[in-house]
N, C-alpha and C positions, 0 to 999 in steps of 0.2 A: 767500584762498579765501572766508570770512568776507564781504569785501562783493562778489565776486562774487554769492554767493548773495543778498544783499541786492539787487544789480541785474535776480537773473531773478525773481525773484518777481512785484516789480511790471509786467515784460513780461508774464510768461503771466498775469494777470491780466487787461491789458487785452487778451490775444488772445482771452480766454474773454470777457470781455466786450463785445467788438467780434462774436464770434462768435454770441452770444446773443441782439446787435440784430439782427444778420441774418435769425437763423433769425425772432425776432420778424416782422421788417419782411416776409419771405417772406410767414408765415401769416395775418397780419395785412394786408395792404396790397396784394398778389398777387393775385389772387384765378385758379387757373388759365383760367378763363375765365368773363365776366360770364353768358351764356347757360347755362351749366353749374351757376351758382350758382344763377344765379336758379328753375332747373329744379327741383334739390335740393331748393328754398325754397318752391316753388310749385308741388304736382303739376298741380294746373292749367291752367297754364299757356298752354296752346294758346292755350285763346281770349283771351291778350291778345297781339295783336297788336304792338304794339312789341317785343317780345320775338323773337316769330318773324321778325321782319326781321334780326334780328342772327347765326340761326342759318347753318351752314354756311361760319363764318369761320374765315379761315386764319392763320397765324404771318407776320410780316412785320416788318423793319426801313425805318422810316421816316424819311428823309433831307429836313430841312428847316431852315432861318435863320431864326436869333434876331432878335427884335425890341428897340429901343434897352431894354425893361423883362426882357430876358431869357424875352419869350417869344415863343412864334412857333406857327406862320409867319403873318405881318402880311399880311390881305389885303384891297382895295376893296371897295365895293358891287357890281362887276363880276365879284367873285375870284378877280383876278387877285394875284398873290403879290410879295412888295419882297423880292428877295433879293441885300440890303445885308447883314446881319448875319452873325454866325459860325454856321458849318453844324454841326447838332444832328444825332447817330442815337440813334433809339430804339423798342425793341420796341413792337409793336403787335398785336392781329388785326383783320383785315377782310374783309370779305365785296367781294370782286370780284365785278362790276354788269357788265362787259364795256366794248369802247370808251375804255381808260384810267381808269375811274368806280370807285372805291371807296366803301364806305360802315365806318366807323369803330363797331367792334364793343367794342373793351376797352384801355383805354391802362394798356400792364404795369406801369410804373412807377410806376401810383396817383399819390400826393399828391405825389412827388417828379417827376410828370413837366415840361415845359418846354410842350409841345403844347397850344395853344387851342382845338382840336378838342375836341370829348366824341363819346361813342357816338349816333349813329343819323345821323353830321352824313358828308355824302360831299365826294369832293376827285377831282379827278385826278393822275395818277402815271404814270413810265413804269418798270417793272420793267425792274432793271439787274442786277447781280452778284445771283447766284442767289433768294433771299427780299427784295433791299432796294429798296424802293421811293421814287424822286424826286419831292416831290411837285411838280407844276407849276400848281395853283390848287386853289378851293375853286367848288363848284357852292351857285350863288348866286339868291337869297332860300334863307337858310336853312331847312330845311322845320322845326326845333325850337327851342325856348326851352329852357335849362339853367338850374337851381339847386344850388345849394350850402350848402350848413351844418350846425353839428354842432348836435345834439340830444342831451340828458341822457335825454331820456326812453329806451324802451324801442322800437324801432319794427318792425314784422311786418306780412304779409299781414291780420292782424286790426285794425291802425290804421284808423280812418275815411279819412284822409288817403289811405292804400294803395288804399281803395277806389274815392276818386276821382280818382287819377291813372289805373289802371286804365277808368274812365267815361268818361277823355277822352282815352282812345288812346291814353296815357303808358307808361313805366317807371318804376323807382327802385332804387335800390342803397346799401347800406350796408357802409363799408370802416371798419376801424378804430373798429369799435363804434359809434362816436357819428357818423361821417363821411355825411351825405346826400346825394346827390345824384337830383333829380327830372328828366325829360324829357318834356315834354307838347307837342302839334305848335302852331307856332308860331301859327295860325288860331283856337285855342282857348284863347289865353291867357288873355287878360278874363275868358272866364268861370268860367275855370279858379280862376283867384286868389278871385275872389267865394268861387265856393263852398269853397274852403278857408278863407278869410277866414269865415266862416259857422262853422266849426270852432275857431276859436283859430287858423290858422296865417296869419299876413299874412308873403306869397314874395316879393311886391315886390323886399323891401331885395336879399335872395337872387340877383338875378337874374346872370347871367353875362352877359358882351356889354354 
């Protein structure tokens, strides 16, 4: 009896433990929806535009192939889609554009997801078994530049930074504390980077894609 007792202990340990990254990974990493947060975060709001395009997104599962680097979906300068690799599903929301056109609102998964997509970037899809959507390309010249990186610092609607992606028609969000990601339209980059570069932040190295 003796070392049964010794065997359950270290189980319900790690179930509590296991159970604890969860609730974590949920609170932290989730976010129930970007538009929602960012709302929360920004009464504001309205007048920045990038934001309001993301509004009125729905729940969806997103059905799409891995690329040889485990991510996907791998598409041309034409974007059109290579679907070689193993078939990925995973939550999303998006804003349906009509015509099979989606535009990419919140990827649920956060930092654990597979999808090369970020928010504001659109694709077409044909909705199959109830919410899941196949994706069959990406609507190309991207219209955004994405960044990425973690910062020590503190960051808010009161950063300089906040204020000029805000300037150039941007977003941004922060998952997991320190986790940034920027979105500025891709015609505005140059001068985007200057004038943060102006500030202390060189996004260069940052950039996605």
């Amino acid at each position: 009896m003796r070392s049964l007792e010794i065997l359950i202990f270290p189980l319900r340990f790690l179930s509590m433990t296991f159970a604890i990254l969860a609730l974590i990974y949920h609170l932290e990493f989730v976010p129930s929806s970007s538009i929602l947060y960012m709302k929360e975060a920004m009464p504001d709001l309205p007048q920045h535009a990038f934001y309001q395009t993301l509004e009125n997104a729905q729940p969806y599962l997103l059905r799409y192939h891995l690329g040889s680097d485990d991510g996907g979906p791998i598409w041309n300068s034409s974007g059109s889609i290579e679907n070689n690799g193993e078939i990925e599903i995973e939550p999303i929301e998006a804003v349906s554009l009509g015509n099979d056109l989606y535009r990419l609102a919140e990827i649920c998964n956060g930092p654990f997801s597979f999808l090369q997509l970020r928010w504001g970037d659109e694709f077409f899809a044909h909705l199959t078994l109830g919410n899941e959507l196949a994706i069959t390309g990406v609507k190309t010249p991207l219209s955004y530049q994405h960044y990425q990186l973690i910062t020590s610092r503190a960051f808010s609607t009161d950063d300089p930074l906040s204020e000029i992606i805000h300037q150039f028609s941007g977003g941004w969000e922060v998952v997991a504390v320190g986790m940034l990601t920027i979105t500025v339209p891709m015609v505005r980059v140059d001068a985007f980077e200057l004038e943060a570069l102006s500030i202390g932040w060189n996004l260069r190295t940052a950039r996605l894609r």
